[in-house]
VOBA-1610 file (N, C-alpha, C; in pm, whole numbers, padded with zeros to 5 digits, always signed):
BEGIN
Unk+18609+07427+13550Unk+18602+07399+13693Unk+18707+07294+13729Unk+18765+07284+13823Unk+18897+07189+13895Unk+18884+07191+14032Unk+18959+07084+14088Unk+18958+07085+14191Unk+19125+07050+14251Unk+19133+07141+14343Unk+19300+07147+14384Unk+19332+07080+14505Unk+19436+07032+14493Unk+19523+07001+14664Unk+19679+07014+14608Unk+19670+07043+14785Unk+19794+07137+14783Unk+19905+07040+14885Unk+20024+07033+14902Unk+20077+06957+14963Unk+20207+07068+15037Unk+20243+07102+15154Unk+20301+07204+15190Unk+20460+07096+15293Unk+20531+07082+15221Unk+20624+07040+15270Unk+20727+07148+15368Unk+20886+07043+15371Unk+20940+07139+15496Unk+21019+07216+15331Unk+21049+07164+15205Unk+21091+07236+15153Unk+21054+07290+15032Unk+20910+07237+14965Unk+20871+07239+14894Unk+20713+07248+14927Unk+20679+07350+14740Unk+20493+07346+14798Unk+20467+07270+14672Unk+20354+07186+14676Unk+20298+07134+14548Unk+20214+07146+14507Unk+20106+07170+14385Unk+19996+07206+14380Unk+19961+07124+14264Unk+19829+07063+14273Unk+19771+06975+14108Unk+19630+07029+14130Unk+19602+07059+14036Unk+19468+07049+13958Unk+19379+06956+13914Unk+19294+06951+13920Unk+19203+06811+13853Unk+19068+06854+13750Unk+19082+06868+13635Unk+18925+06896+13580Unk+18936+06758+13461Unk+18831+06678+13533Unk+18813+06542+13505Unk+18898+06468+13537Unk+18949+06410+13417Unk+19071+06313+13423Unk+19243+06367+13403Unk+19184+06504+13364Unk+19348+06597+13326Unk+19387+06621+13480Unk+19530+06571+13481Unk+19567+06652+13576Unk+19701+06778+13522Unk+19722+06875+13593Unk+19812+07006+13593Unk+19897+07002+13747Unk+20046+06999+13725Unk+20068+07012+13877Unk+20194+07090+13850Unk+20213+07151+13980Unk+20306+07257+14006Unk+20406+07245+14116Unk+20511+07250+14114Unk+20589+07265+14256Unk+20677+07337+14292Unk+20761+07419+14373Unk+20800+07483+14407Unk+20902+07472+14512Unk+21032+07537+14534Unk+21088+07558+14642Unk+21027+07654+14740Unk+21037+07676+14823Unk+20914+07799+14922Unk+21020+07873+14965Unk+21192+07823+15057Unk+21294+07855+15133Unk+21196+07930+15239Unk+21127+07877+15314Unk+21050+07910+15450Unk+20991+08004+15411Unk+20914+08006+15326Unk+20791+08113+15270Unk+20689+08037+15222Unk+20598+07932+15264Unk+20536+07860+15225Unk+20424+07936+15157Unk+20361+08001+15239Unk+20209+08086+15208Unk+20238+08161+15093Unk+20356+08271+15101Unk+20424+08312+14978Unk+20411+08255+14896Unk+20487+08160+14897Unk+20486+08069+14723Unk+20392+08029+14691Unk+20293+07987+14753Unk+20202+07879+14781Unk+20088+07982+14665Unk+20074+08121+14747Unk+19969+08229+14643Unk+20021+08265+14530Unk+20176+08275+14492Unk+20209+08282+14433Unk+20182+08160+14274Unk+20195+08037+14317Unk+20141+07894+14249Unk+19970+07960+14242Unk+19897+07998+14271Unk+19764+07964+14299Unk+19732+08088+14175Unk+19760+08163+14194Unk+19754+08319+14100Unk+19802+08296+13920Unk+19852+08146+13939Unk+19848+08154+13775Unk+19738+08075+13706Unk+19768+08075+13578Unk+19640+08047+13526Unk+19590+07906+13506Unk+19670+07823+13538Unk+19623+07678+13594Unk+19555+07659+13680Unk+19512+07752+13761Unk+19416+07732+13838Unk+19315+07843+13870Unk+19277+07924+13807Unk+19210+07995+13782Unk+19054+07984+13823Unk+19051+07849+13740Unk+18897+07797+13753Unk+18878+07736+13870Unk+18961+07712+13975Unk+18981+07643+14126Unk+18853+07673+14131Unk+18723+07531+14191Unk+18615+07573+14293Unk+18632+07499+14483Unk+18730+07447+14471Unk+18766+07356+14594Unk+18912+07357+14600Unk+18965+07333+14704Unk+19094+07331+14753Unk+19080+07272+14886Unk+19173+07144+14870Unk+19213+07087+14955Unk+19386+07096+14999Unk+19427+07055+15099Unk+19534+07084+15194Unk+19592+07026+15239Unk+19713+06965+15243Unk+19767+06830+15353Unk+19913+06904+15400Unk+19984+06837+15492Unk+20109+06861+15492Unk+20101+06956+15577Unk+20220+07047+15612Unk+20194+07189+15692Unk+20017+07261+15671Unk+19980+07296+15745Unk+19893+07370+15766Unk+19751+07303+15732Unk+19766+07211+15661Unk+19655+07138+15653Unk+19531+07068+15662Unk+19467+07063+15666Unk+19331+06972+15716Unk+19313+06827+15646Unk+19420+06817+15583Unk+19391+06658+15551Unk+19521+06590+15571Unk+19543+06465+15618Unk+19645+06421+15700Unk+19701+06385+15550Unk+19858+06340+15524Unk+19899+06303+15463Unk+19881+06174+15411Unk+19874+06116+15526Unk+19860+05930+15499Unk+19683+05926+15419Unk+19582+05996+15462Unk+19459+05981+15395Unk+19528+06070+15233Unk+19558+06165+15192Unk+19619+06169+15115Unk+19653+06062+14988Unk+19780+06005+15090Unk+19856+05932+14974Unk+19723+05809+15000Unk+19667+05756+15107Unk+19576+05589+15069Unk+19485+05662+14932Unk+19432+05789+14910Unk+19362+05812+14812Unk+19425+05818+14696Unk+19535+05871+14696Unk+19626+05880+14567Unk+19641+05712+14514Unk+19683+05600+14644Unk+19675+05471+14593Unk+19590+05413+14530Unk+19461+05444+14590Unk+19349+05389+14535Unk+19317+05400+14349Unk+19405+05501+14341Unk+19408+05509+14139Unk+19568+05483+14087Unk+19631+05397+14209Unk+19805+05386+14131Unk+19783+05252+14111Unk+19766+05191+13964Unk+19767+05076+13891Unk+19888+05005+13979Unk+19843+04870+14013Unk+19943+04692+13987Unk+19923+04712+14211Unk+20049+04598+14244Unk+20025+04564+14371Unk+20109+04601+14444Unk+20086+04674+14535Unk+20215+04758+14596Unk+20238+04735+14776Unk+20330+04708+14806Unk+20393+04655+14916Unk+20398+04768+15053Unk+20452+04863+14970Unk+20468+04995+15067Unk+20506+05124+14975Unk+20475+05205+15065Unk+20542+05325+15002Unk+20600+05394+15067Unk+20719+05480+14975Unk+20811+05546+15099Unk+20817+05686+15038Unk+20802+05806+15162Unk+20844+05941+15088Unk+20923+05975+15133Unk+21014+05982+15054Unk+21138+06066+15032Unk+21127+06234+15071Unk+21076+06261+15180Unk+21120+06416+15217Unk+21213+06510+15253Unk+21220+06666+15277Unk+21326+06719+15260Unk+21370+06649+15415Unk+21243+06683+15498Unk+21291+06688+15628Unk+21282+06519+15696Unk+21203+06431+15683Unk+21209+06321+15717Unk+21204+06236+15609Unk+21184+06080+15629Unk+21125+05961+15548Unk+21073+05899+15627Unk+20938+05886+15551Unk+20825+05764+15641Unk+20809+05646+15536Unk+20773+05576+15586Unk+20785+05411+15486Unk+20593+05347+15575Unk+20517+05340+15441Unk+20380+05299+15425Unk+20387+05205+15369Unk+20370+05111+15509Unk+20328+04941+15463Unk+20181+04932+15433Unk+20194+04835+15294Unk+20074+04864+15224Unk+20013+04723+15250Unk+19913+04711+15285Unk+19822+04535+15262Unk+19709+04535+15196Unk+19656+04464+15108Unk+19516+04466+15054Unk+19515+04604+14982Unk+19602+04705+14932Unk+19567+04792+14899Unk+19539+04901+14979Unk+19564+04859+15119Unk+19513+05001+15218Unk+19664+05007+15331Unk+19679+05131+15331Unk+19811+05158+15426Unk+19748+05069+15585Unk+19832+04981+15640Unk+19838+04908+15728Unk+19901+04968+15878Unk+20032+05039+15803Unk+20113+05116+15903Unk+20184+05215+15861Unk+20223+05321+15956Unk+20331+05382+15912Unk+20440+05367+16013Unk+20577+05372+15927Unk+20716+05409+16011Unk+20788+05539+16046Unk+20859+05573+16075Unk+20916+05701+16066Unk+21084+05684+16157Unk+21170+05748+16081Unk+21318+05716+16141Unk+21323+05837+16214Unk+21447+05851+16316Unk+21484+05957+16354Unk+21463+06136+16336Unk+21469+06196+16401Unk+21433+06326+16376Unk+21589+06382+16304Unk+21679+06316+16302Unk+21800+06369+16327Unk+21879+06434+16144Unk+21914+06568+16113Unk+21910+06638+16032Unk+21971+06565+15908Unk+22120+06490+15973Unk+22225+06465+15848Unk+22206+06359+15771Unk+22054+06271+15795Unk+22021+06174+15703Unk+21923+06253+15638Unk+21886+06327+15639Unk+21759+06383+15560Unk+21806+06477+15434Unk+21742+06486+15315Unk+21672+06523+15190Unk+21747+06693+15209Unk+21726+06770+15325Unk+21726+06886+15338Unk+21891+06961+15380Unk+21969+06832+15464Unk+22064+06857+15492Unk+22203+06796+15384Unk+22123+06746+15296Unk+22198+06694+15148Unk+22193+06829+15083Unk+22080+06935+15081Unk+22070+07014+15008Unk+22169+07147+15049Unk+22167+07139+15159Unk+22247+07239+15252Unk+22417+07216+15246Unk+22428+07103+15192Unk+22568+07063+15160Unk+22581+07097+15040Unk+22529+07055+14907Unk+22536+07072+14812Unk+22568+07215+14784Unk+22513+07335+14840Unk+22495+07473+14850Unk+22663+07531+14878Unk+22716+07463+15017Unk+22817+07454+15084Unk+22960+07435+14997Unk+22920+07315+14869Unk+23012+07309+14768Unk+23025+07346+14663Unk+22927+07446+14624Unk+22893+07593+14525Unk+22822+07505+14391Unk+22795+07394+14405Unk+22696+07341+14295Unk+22531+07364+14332Unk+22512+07322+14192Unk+22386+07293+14185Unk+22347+07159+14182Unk+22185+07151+14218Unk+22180+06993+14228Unk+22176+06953+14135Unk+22147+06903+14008Unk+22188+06836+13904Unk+22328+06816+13864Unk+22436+06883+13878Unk+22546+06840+13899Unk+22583+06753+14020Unk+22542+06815+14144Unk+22594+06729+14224Unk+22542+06603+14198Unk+22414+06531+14131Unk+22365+06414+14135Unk+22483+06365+14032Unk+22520+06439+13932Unk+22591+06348+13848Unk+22761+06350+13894Unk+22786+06407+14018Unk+22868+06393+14023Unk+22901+06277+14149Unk+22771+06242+14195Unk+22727+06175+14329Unk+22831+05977+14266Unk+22737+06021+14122Unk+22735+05875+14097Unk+22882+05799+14073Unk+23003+05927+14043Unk+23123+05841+14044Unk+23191+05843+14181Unk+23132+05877+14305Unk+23203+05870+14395Unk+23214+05760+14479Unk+23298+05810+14585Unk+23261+05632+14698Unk+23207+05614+14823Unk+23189+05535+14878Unk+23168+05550+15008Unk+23269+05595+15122Unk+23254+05670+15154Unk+23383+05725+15274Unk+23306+05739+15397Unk+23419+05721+15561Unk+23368+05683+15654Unk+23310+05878+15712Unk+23149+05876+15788Unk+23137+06004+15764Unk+23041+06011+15916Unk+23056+06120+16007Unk+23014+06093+16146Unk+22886+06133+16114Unk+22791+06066+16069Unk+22653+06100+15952Unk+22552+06028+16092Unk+22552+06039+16224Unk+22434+06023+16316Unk+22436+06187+16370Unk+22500+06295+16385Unk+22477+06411+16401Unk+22468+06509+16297Unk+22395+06630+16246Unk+22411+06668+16143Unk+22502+06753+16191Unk+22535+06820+16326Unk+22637+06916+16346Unk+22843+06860+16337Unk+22815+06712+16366Unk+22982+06633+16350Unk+22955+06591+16229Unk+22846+06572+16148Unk+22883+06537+16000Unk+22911+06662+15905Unk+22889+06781+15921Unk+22909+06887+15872Unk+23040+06923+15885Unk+23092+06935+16017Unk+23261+06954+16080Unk+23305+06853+15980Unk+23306+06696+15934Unk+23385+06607+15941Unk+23360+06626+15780Unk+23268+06684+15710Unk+23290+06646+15582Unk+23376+06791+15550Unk+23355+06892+15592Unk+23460+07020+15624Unk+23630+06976+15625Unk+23648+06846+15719Unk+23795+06793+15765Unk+23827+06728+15627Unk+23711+06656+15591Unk+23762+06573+15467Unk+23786+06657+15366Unk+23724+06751+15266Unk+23753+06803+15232Unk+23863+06902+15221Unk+23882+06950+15275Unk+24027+07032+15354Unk+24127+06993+15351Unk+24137+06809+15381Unk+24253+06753+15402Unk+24265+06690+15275Unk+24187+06674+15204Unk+24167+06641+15080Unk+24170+06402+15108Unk+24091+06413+15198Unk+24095+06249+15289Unk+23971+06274+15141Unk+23897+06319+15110Unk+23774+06274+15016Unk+23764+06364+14910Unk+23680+06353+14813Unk+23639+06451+14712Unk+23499+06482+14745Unk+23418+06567+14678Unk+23333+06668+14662Unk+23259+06530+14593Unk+23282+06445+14520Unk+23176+06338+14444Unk+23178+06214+14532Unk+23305+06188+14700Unk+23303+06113+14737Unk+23209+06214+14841Unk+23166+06253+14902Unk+23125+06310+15024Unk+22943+06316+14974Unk+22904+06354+14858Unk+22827+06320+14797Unk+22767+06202+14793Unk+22833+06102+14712Unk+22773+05940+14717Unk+22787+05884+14846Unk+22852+05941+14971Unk+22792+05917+15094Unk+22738+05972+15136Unk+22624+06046+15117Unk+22541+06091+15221Unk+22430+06040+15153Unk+22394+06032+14979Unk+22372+05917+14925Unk+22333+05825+14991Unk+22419+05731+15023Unk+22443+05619+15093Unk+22374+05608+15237Unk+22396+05743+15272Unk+22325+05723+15415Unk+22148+05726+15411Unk+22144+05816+15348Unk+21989+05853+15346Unk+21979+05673+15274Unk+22014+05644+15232Unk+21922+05498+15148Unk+21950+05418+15263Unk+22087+05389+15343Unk+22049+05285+15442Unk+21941+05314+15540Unk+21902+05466+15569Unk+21792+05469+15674Unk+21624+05428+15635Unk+21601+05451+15449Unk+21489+05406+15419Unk+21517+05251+15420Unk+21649+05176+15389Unk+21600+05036+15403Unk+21637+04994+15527Unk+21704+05053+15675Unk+21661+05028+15776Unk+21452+05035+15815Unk+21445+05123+15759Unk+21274+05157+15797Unk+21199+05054+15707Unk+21223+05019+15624Unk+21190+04874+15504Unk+21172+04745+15582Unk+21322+04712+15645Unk+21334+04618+15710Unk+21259+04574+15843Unk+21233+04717+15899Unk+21194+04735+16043Unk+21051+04657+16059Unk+20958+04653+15945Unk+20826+04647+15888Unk+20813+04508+15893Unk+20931+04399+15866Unk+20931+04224+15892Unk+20900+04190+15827Unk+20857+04237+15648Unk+20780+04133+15557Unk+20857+04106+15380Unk+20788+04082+15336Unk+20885+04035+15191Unk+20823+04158+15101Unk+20891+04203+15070Unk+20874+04333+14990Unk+20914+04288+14813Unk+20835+04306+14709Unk+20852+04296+14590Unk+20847+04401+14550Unk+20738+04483+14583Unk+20703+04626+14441Unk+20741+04780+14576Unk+20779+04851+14583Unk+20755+04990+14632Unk+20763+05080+14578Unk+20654+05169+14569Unk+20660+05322+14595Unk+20687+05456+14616Unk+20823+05492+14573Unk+20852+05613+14597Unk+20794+05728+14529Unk+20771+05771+14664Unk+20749+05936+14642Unk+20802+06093+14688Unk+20806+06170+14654Unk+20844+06279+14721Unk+20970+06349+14598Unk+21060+06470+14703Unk+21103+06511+14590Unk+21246+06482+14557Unk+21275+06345+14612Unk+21409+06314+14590Unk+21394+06158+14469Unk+21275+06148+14447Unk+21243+06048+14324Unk+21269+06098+14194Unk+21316+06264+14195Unk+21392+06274+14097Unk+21511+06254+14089Unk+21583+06225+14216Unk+21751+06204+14230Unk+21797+06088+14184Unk+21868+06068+14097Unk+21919+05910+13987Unk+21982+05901+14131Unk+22090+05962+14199Unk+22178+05923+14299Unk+22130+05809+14415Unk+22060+05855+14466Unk+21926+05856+14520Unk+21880+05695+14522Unk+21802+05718+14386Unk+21779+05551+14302Unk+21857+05450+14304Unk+21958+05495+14283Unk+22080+05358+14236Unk+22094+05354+14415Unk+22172+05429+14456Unk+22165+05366+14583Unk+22028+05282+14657Unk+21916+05293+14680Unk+21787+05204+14674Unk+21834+05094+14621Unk+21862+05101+14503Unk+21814+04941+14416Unk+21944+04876+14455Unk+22051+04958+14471Unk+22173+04856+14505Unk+22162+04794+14616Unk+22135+04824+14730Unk+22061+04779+14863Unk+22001+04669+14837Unk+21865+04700+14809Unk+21767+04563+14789Unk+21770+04571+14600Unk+21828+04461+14580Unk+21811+04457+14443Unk+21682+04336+14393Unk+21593+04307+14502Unk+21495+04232+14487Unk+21415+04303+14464Unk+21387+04423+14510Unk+21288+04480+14505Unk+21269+04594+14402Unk+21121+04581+14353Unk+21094+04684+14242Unk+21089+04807+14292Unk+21188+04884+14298Unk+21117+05035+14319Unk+21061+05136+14229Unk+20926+05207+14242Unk+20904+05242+14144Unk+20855+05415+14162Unk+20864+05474+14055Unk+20878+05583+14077Unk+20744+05627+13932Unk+20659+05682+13976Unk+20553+05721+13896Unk+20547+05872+13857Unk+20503+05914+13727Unk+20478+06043+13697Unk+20435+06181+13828Unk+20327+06101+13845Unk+20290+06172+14010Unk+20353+06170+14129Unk+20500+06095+14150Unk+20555+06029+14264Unk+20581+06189+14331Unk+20696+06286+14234Unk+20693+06428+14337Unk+20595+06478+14358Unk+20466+06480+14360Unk+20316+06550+14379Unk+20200+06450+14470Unk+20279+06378+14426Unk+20163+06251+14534Unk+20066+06319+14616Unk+20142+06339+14683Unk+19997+06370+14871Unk+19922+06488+14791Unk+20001+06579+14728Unk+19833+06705+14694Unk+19789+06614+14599Unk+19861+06528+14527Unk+19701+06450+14403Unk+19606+06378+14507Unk+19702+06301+14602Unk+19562+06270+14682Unk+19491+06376+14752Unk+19504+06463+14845Unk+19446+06567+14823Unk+19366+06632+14730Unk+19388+06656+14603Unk+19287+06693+14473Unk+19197+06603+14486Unk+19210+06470+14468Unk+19131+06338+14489Unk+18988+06404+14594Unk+19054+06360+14724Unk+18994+06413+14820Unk+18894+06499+14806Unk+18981+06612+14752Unk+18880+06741+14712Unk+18732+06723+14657Unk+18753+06648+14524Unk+18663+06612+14420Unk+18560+06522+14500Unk+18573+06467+14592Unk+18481+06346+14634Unk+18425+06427+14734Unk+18463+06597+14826Unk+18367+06644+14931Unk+18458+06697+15031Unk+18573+06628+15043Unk+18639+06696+15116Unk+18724+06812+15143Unk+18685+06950+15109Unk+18729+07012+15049Unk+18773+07172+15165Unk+18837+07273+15104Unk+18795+07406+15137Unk+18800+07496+15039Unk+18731+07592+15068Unk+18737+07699+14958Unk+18845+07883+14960Unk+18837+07870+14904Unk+18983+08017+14900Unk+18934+08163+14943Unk+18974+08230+15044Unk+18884+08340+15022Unk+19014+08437+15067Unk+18985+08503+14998Unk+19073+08677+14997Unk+19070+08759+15047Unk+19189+08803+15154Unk+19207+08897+15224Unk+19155+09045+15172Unk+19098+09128+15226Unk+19062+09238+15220Unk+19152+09324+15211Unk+19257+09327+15275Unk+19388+09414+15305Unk+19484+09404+15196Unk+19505+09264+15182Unk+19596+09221+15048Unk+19555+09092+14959Unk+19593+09020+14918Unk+19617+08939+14819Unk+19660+08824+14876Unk+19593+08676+14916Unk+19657+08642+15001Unk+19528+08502+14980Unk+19549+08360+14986Unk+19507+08239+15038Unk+19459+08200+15137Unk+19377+08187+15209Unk+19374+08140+15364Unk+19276+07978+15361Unk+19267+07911+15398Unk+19197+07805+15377Unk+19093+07789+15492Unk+18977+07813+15454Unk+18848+07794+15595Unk+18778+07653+15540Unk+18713+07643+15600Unk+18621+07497+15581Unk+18522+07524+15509Unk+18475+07419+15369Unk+18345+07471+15330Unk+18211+07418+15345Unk+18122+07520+15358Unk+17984+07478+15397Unk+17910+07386+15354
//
């Protein structure tokens, strides 16, 4: 028996398991097929024994922020805030006493975000693990990075004209996405020692080093669970009552999440 949550991002689905203290987690690219992937994750045999399923994120019934405060409530030492690193935004969770206090959230705007790094990367025929290692010998170059439609044209010009490289255009956008989480850091007014990252760019070294070069006071920390976070809190959730249960289309093969009795 286990109990699941699911976390449905703008570019990714996540899924963990819980029977006892084991956890199992899964994640996925969806490319705007969430439900797709999502049954697809659910149909293997890690979760088989599912009796509950919980939900956050797109489509959800459990908010994200209750989520991650549950996921905190079992992340060992003292933590300041936490920030997720998403495809489509970053929110920054000021933490006090152990309980989220506030949340932030930057701009809606495409060319600082997780998703429009990825859309570039694509653009320069790599993959992301190269581009991260190729992020790290580049430089900062000047880049019209407040529109995603003139930063796309302008890294097009640079390239072309050969004004940058493919590892400099990289470690700036790098650069950008980290000044907007420590603009949103700063915005918050307090002394920050330990944070939190989560989401799915806490696998990006690029990523990291830019963070810590910024604030080099501050611990950032990145935990086993950091890309799965919100569905572990979610699983959490699950296990304590808050839950739904899975039921199967008649017609096909298929997930739907109703409320359980």
């Amino acid at each position: 028996m286990s109990f699941v949550g699911v976390n449905i991002g703008s570019l990714s689905v996540k899924v963990v398991a819980l029977r006892g203290d084991a956890k199992v987690a899964c994640v996925a690219a969806h490319q705007g097929r969430p439900l797709e992937v999502l049954g697809g994750l659910l149909a293997g045999e890690e979760f088989a024994d599912a009796t509950a399923f919980g939900v956050c994120g797109h489509r959800g019934h459990i908010s994200e922020a209750a989520a991650i405060q549950r996921a905190l409530d079992e992340t060992p030492g003292v933590l300041d805030a936490v920030v997720s690193l998403g495809g489509e935004s970053f929110l920054v969770y000021l933490v006090a006493g152990g309980r989220i206090a506030q949340v932030l959230s930057h701009n809606k705007c495409a060319a600082g975000s997780g998703e429009f790094l990825i859309q570039q990367i694509g653009r320069m025929g790599l993959d992301r693990e190269a581009a991260i290692q190729l992020s790290l010998g580049g430089r900062v170059v000047p880049l019209a990075a407040r529109c995603s439609v003139h930063c796309k044209s302008d890294i097009t010009h640079k390239l072309n004209r050969h004004e940058a490289t493919p590892a400099d255009i990289l470690h700036t956008l790098h650069d950008s996405m980290a000044d907007k989480v420590v603009a949103l850091l700063e915005k918050g007014q307090r002394e920050l020692r330990r944070v939190l990252l989560i989401g799915g760019l806490t696998h990006n070294a690029a990523m990291l080093q830019a963070l810590r070069g910024k604030l080099p006071h501050v611990e950032f920390a990145v935990r086993p669970e950091s890309p799965w976070y919100e569905a572990w809190g979610a699983a959490l959730l699950t296990a304590t009552g808050r839950s739904i249960v899975p039921r199967r289309s008649s017609r096909r093969r298929s997930w739907q999440p109703v409320a359980a009795g």
